[in-house]
C-alpha positions as CSV (number, residue, x, y, z in Angstrom):
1,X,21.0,42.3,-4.9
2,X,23.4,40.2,-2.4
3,X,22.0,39.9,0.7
4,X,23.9,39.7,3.8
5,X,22.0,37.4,7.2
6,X,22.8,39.2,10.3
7,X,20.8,37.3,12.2
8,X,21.6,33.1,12.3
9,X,19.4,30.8,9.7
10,X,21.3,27.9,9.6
11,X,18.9,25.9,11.6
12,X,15.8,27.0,10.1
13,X,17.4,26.7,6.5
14,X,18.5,22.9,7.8
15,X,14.8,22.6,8.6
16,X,13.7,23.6,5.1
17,X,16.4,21.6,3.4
18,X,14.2,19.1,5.4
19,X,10.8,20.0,4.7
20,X,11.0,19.6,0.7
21,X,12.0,15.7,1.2
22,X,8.3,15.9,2.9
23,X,5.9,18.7,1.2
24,X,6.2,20.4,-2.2
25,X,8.3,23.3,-2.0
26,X,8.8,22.5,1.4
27,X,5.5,23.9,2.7
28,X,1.9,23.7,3.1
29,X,0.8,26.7,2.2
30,X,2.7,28.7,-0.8
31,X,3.4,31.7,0.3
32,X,5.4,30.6,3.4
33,X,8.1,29.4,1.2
34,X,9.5,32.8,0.8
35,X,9.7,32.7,-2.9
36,X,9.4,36.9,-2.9
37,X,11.8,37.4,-0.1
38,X,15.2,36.3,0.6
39,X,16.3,33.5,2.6
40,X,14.9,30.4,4.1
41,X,11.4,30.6,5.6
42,X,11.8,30.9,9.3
43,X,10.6,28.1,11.3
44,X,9.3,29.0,14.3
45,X,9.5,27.6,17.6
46,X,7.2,29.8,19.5
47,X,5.1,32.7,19.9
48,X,4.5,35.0,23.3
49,X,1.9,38.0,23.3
50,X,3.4,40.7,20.3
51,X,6.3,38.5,19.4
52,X,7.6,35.0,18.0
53,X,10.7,33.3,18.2
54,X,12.4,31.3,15.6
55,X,14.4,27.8,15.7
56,X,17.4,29.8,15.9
57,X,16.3,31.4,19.0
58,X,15.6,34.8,16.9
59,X,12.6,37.0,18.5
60,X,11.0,39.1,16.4
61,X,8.0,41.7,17.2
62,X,5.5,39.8,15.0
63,X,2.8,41.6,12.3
64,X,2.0,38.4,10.7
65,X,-0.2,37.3,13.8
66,X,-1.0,33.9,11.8
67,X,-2.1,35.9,8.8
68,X,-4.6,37.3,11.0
69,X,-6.2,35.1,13.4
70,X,-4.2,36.3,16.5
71,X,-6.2,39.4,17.1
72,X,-4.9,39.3,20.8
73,X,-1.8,38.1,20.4
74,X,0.3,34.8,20.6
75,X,-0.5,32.1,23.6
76,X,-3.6,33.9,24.7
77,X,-4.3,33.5,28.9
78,X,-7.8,33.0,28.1
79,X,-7.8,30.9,24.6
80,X,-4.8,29.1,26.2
81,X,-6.7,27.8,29.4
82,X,-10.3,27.0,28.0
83,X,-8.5,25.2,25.4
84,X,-6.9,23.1,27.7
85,X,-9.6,22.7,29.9
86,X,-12.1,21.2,27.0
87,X,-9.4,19.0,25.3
88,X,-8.9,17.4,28.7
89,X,-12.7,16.2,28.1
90,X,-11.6,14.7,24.9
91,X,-10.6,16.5,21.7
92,X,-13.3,15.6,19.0
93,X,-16.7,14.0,19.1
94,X,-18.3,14.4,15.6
95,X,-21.5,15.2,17.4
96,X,-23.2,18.6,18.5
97,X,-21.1,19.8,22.3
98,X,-22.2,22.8,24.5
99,X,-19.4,24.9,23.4
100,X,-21.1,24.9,19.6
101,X,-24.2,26.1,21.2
102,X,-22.0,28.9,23.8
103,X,-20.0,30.2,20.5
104,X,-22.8,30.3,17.5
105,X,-25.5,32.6,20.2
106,X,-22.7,35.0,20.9
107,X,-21.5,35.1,17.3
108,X,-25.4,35.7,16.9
109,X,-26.0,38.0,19.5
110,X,-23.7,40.4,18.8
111,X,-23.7,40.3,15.1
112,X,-26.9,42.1,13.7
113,X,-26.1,41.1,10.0
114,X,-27.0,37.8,10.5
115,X,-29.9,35.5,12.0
116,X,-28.3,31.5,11.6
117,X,-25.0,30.1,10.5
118,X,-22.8,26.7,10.5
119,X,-19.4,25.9,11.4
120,X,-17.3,24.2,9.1
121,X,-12.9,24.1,9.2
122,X,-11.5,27.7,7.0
123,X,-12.4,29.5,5.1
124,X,-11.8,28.4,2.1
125,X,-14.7,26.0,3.3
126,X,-17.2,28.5,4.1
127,X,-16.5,30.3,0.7
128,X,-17.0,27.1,-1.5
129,X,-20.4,26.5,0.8
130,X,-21.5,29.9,0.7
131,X,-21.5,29.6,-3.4
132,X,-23.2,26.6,-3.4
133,X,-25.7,28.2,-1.0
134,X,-26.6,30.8,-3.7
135,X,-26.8,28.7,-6.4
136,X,-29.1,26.5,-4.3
137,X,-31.4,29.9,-3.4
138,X,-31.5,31.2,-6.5
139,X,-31.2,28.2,-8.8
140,X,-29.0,29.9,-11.1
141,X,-25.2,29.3,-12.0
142,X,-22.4,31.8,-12.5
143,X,-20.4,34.5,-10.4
144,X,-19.5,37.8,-10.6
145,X,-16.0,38.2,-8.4
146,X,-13.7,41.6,-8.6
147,X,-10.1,41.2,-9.7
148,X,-7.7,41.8,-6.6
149,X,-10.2,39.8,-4.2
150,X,-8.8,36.3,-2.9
151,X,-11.7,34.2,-1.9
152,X,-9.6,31.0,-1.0
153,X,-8.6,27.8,-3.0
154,X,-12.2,27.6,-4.3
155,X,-12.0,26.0,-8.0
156,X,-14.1,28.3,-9.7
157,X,-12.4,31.4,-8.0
158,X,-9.4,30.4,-8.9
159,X,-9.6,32.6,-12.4
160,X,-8.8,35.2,-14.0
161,X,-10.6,38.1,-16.1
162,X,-10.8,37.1,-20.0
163,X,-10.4,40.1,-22.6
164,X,-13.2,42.2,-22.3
165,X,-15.1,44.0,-19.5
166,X,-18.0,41.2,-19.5
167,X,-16.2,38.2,-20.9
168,X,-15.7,34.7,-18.9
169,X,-12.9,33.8,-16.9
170,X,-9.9,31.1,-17.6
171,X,-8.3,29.3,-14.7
172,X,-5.7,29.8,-13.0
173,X,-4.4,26.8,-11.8
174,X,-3.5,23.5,-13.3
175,X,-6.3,21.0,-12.2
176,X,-9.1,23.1,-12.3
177,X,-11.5,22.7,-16.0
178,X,-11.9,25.4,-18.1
179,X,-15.6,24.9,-17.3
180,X,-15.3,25.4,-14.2
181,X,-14.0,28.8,-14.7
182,X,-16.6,29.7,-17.3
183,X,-19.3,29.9,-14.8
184,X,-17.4,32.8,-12.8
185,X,-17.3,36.1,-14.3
186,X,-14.3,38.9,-12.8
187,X,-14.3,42.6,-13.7
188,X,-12.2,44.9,-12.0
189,X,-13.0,46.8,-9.1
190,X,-14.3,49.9,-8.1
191,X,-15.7,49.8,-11.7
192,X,-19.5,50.8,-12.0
193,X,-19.9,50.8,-15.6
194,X,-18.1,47.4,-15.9
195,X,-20.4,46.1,-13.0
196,X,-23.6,47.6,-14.9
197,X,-22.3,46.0,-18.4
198,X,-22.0,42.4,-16.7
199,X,-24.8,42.4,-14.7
200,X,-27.4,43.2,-17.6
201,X,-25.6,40.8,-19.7
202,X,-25.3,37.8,-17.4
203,X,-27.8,38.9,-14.6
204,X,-30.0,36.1,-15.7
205,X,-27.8,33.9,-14.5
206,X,-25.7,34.8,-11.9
207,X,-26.3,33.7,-8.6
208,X,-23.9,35.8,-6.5
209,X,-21.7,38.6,-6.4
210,X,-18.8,37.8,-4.2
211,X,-16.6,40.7,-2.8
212,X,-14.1,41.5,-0.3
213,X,-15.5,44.2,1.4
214,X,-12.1,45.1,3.0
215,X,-10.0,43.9,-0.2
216,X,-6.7,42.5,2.1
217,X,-5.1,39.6,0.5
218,X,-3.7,41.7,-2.8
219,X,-3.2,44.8,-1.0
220,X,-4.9,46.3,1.0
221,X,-7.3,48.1,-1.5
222,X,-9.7,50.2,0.1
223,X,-12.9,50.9,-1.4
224,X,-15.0,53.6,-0.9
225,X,-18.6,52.9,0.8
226,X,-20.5,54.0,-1.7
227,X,-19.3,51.6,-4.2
228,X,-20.0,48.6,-1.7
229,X,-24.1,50.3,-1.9
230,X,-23.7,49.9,-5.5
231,X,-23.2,46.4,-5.0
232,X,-25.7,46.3,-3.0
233,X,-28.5,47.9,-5.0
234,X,-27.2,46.4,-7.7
235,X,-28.0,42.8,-6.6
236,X,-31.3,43.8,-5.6
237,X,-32.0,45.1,-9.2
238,X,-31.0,42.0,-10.6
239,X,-32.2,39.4,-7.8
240,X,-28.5,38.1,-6.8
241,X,-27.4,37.6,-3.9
242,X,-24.2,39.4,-2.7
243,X,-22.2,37.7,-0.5
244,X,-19.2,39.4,1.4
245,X,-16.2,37.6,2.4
246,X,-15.1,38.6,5.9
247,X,-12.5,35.8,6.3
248,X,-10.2,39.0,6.9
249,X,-12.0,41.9,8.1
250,X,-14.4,39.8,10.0
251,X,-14.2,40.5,14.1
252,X,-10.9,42.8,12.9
253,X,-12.4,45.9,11.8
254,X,-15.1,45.7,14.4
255,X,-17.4,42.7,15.9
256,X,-20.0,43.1,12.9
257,X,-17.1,43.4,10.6
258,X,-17.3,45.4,7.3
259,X,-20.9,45.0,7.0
260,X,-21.2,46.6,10.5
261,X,-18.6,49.4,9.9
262,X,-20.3,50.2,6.4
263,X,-24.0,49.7,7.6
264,X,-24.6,47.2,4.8
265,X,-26.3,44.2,4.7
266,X,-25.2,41.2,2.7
267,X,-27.0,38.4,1.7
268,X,-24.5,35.8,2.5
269,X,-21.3,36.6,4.9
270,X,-18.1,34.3,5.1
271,X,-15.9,34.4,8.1
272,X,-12.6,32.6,8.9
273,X,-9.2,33.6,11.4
274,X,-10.1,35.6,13.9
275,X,-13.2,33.3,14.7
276,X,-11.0,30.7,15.5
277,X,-8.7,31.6,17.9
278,X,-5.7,30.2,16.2
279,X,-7.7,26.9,15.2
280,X,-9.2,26.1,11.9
281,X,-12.4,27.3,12.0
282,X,-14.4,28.8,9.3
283,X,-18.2,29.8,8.9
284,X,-20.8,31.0,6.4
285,X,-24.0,32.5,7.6
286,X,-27.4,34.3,6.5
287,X,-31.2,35.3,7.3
288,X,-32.8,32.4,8.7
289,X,-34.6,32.4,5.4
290,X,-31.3,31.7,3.2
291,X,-29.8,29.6,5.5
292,X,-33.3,27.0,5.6
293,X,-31.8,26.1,2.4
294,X,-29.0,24.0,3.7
295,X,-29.3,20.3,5.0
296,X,-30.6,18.9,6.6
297,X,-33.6,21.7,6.8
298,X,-33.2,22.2,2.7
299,X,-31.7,20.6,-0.2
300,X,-28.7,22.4,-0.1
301,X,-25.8,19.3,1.1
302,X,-22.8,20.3,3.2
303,X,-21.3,18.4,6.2
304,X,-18.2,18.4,7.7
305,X,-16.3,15.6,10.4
306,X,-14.6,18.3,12.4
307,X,-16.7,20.8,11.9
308,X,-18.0,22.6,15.1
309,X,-14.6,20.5,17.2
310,X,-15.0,21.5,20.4
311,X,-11.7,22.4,20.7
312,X,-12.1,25.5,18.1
313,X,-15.5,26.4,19.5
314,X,-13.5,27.1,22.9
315,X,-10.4,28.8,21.2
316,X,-13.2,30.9,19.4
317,X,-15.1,31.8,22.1
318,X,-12.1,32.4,24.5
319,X,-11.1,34.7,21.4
320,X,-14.4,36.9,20.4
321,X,-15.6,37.3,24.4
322,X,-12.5,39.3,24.4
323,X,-13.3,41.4,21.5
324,X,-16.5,42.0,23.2
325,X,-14.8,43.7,25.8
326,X,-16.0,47.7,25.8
327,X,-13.4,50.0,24.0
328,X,-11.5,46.9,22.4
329,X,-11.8,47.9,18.8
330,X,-11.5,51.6,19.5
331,X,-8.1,50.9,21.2
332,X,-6.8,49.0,18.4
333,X,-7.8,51.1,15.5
334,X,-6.3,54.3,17.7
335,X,-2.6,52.3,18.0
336,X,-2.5,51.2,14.7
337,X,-3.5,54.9,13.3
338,X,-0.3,56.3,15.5
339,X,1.9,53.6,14.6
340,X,1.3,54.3,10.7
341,X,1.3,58.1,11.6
342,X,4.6,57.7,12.9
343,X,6.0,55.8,9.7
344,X,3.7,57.9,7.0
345,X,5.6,61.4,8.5
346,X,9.1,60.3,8.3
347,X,8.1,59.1,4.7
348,X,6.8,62.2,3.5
349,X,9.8,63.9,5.6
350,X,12.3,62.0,3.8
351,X,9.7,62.1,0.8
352,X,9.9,58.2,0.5
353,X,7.5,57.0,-2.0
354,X,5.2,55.1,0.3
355,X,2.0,55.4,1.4
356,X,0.5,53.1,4.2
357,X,-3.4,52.8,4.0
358,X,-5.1,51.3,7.2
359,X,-8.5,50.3,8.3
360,X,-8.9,48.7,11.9
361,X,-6.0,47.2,12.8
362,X,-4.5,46.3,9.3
363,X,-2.4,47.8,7.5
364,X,-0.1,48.0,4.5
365,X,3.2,49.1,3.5
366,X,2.3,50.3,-0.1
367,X,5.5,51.5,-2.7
368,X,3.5,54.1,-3.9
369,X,2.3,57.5,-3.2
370,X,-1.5,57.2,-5.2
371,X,-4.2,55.6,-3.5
372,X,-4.5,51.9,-5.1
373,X,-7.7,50.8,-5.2
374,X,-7.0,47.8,-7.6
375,X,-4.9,45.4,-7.9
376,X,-3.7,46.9,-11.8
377,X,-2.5,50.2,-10.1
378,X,0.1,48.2,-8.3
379,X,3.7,47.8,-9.8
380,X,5.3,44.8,-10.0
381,X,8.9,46.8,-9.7
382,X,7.9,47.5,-5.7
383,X,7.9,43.8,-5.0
384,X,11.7,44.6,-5.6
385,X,11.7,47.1,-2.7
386,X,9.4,45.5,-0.6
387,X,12.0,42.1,-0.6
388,X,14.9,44.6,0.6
389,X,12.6,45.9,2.9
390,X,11.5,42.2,4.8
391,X,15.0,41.5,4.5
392,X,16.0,44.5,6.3
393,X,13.3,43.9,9.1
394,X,14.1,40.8,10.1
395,X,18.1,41.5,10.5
396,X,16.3,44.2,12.9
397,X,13.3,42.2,14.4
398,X,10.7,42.5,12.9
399,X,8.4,39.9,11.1
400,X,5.9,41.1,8.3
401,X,3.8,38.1,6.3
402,X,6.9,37.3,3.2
403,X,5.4,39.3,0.3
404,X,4.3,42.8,-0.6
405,X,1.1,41.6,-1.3
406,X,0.6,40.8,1.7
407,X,-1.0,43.0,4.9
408,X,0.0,43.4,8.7
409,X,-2.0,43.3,11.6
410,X,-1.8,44.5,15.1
411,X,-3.1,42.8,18.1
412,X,-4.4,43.6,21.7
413,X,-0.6,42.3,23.0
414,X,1.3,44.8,20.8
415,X,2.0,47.7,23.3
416,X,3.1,50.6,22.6
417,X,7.0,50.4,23.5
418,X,6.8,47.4,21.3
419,X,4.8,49.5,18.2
420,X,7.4,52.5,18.6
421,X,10.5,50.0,18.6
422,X,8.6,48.7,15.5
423,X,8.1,51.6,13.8
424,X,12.2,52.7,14.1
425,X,13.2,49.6,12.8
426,X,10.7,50.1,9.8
427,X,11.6,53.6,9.0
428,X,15.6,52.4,9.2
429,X,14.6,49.4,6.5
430,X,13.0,52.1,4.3
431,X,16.3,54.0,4.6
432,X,18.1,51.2,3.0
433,X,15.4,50.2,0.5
434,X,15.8,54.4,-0.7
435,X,19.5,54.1,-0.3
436,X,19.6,56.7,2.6
């Protein structure tokens, strides 16, 4: 399909022309590149509350949010000024600072799932720790991961499922050894009998079961509670940890994150995004019993030179002290359930084949009208529609994350003129992607 820019590019697409003389593919991170989409990737030059603005001077109402972190919005009053206020003190020290202490008790405070925890930079970081954690507690090797979960640029979770239900993994990505791979295991999920299978063939020697409790970086693929108890019994039944990644849902689906909204307790949780502020920041945390494991109380080694930067401590804490805030979750889980009620209607009005699951304040525009709940139930021929669709939202104003993999997120700044002016412009893009 030819695709017509109604909006200006040209300095964004000089920008990129740029960029690749610099950084392969002309990013740091793949997906920015807008490989799925059409166009140049936008650069942009700012952000302000719901909305960001692009080197061309383009505003667009923004549901990328930093893929996440932005939970109240761009340029923050509150993150803003205790950020500036601590980097005027210096901006890193590579030594323990107040602001560690301020942001790790209310992180622990308010959190009942967990009893001690360390800093470290993403979370890609806290994932790869977290593993070596449970290999360290349990002194055994592989993992059990769930196709359709994204765990970060970890080497050994960077694999894909081998022929049969219980088989080891091959990698996928150049650079990381086969035998790397071969100590993680991936079945699909929401798959009990595949779980079972695995677990009394390898339980031996698995350490962990990892899981996205709130699957969001393939989809948004909902599961249902009870198979997240499995997992949990499960592990106790075989004496491996389970570890749940709340890099995404994390401080976005409430304070306590999945493990809160579910009532389950995991052995090991991850977090990342929202527990930064907008800075890299990362963590991995436990019972006080698990985490006596790492160094230097244990034998478990892990260190990091900006971890704990006071800078991010004060963006983080400036960040969840709002989320603390009676009523804040409530409020943004009842926008974002009238915002997708408002798109889901005219859908089934128009009957658009498009469902738009939710949880929180994510959601996902999903070219399909069954509930997907892995990542083989979703068709590679709607990452045709979903390109006319991003294309046809930005010539209105609107910015979604550049793939239909990918999920949306609404923040504390969106309001609700800027959610229904939103919601328009998306159900005028799904009129051209239908041909209405």
């Amino acid at each position: 399909m030819e695709f017509t820019n109604r909006i200006p590019r040209a300095t964004s697409a000089a920008l990129f022309d740029e960029a690749r003389q610099y950084f392969p593919g002309g990013v740091n991170s793949p997906v920015r590149a807008f490989k799925s989409v059409s166009g140049p990737p936008l650069f942009i030059r700012k952000g302000q509350g719901s909305r960001i603005t692009d080197e061309d001077g383009n505003q667009f109402i923004d549901f990328c949010c930093s893929w996440g972190p932005l939970i109240h919005g761009h340029n923050n009053d509150r993150i803003r000024e205790l950020v500036i206020e601590t980097v005027a003190n210096g901006a890193s020290f590579g030594a323990p600072t107040r602001l560690g202490n301020a942001l790790g008790k209310l992180i622990l405070d308010n959190h009942p799932y967990i009893e001690r925890m360390r800093f470290v930079c993403s979370g890609t970081e806290a994932v790869m720790s977290a593993l070596r954690l449970a290999r360290g507690v349990t002194g055994k090797n592989k993992v059990l991961k769930f196709e359709g979960c994204y765990h970060g640029h970890v080497d050994s979770l960077l694999v894909k499922a081998g022929s049969g239900l219980a088989t080891l993994s091959t990698s996928t990505s150049a650079g990381v050894p086969e035998s790397y791979a071969r100590e993680t295991i991936v079945i699909p999920l929401n798959d009990r009998e595949a779980l079972e299978q695995t677990l009394a063939e390898h339980g031996h020697d698995i350490a962990c079961i990892i899981v996205e409790p709130v699957p969001a970086n393939n989809g948004l693929l909902l599961q249902d509670a009870s198979f997240l108890q499995c997992l949990r019994l499960k592990a106790y039944k075989h004496n491996v940890l389970l570890i749940f990644d709340e890099v995404i849902s994390g401080f976005r689906v409430g304070f306590a994150g999945a493990a809160g909204r579910y009532g389950i307790q995991p052995d090991i949780l991850t977090f990342g995004k929202i527990i930064g502020g907008g800075f890299p920041v990362g963590a991995y945390a436990a019972s006080a019993e698990i985490m006596s494991h790492v160094a230097p109380d244990g034998p478990v080694y892990q260190a990091g030179t900006l971890a704990a930067n006071p800078v991010a401590m004060a963006a983080g804490f400036a960040s969840l002290e709002q989320c603390l805030v009676p009523g804040f979750y409530e409020d943004l889980e009842e926008k974002t359930a009238r915002f997708t009620a408002r798109i889901q209607t005219y859908c089934d009005q128009q009957d658009y084949t498009v469902t738009i699951p939710h949880i929180g304040s994510i959601f996902w525009i999903a070219f399909s009208r069954e509930q997907i709940q892995r990542a083989d139930q979703i068709e590679t021929a709607s990452m045709e529609k979903f390109k006319i669709f991003h294309h046809e939202l930005l010539q209105r104003g609107v910015y979604l994350g550049p793939s239909g993999y990918e999920v949306g997120f609404i923040s504390a700044a969106h309001t609700e003129a800027d959610l229904e002016e939103a919601a328009t412009h998306l159900c005028a893009a799904l009129d051209v992607v239908f041909g209405n």
